[in-house]
C-alpha positions in Angstrom: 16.8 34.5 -74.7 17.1 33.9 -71.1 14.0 33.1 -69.1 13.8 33.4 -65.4 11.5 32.8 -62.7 9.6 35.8 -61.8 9.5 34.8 -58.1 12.6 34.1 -56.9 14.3 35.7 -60.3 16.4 31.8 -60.6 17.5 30.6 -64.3 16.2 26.8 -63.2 13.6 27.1 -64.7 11.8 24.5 -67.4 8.4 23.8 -69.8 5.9 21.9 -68.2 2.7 20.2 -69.8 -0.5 22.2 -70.0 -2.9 20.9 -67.2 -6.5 21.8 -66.1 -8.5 23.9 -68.2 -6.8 27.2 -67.3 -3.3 25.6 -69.2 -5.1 23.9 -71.6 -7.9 26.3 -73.2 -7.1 29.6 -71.5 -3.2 30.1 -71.3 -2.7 29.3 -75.4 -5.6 31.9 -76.5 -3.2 34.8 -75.1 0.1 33.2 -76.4 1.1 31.9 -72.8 3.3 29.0 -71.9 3.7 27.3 -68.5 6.8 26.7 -66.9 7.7 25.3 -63.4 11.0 26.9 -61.7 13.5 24.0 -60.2 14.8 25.7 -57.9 11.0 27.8 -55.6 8.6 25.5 -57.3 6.7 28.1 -58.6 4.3 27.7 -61.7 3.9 30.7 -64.3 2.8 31.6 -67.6 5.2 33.0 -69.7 5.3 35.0 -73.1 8.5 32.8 -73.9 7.8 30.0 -75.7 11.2 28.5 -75.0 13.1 25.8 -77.0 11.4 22.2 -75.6 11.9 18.5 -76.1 10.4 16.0 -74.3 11.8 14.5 -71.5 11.9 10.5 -70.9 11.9 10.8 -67.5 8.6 12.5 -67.2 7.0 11.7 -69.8 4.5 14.0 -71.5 5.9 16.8 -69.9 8.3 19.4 -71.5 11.9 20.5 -70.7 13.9 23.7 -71.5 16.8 22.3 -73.6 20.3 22.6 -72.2 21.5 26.1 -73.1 24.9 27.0 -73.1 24.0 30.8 -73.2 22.1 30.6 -69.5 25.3 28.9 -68.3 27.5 32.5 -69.8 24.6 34.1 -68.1 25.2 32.3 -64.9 29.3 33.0 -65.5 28.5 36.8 -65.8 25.7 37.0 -63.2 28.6 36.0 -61.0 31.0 38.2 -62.4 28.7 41.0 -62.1 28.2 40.5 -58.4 31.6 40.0 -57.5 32.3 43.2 -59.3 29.6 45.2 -57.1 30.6 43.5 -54.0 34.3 45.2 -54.6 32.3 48.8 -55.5 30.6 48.5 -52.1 34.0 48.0 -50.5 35.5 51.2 -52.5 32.4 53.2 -51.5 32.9 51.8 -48.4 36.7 53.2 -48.2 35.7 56.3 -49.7 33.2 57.0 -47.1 35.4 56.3 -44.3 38.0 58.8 -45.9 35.9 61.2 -46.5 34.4 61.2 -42.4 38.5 61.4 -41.6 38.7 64.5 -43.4 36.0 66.2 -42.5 37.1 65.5 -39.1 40.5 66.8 -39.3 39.2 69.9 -40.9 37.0 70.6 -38.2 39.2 70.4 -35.4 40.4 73.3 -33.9 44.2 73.1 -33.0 44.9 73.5 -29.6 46.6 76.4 -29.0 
C-alpha cells in the first residue's frame, strides 16, 4: 500500500493524532484517518489506515512506520522518469527526422 499526499502527490507523508472535533468525532464515523505530508504540510483524511506506532519524539501523535516498499516505490518512480525523459528525447529525434524528410521531399530540384 503506498499512500501519497493528494496535494503535492509526495510519499512523505505520516499519521497524525486526531485533533478538534472534526478529527475526533467526525473523521472516524466515515472510516477516515488524518495524515500530515513532510514534505507541503498539508493535512488530509485518508481512507488508508496505514501501519502506525507511536513516535517518542512527539508524543501522542502517530507515525507511518518505515516501509521498505515506499523506498522500491521511490527507486521505480525514478526509474520510471528517467525512462520517459529518454522517450521525450527519441520523440524528440523522431520529430526532427521526420520535418528533414518532409522537407527534402518537397523540394523541387533545380533544374
Amino acid at each position: 500500500m503506498f499512500i501519497i499526499c493528494p496535494k503535492c502527490y509526495s510519499h512523505r507523508i505520516r499519521r497524525v493524532a486526531r485533533e478538534g472535533f472534526l478529527y475526533v468525532k467526525l473523521a472516524p464515523f466515515f472510516g477516515r484517518y488524518p495524515w500530515r505530508c513532510s514534505a507541503c504540510g498539508e493535512v488530509c483524511l485518508l481512507k488508508e489506515r496505514g501501519e502506525v506506532k507511536r513516535s517518542r519524539r512527539a508524543g501522542n501523535k502517530y507515525e507511518e512506520l518505515p516501509d521498505q516498499a515506499a523506498e522500491e516505490a521511490q527507486r521505480r518512480a525514478a526509474e520510471l522518469r528517467r525512462q520517459a525523459e529518454e522517450l521525450q528525447r527519441h520523440a524528440e529525434e523522431l520529430q526532427r527526422l521526420a520535418a528533414e524528410a518532409l522537407e527534402q521531399q518537397t523540394r523541387v530540384p533545380a533544374s
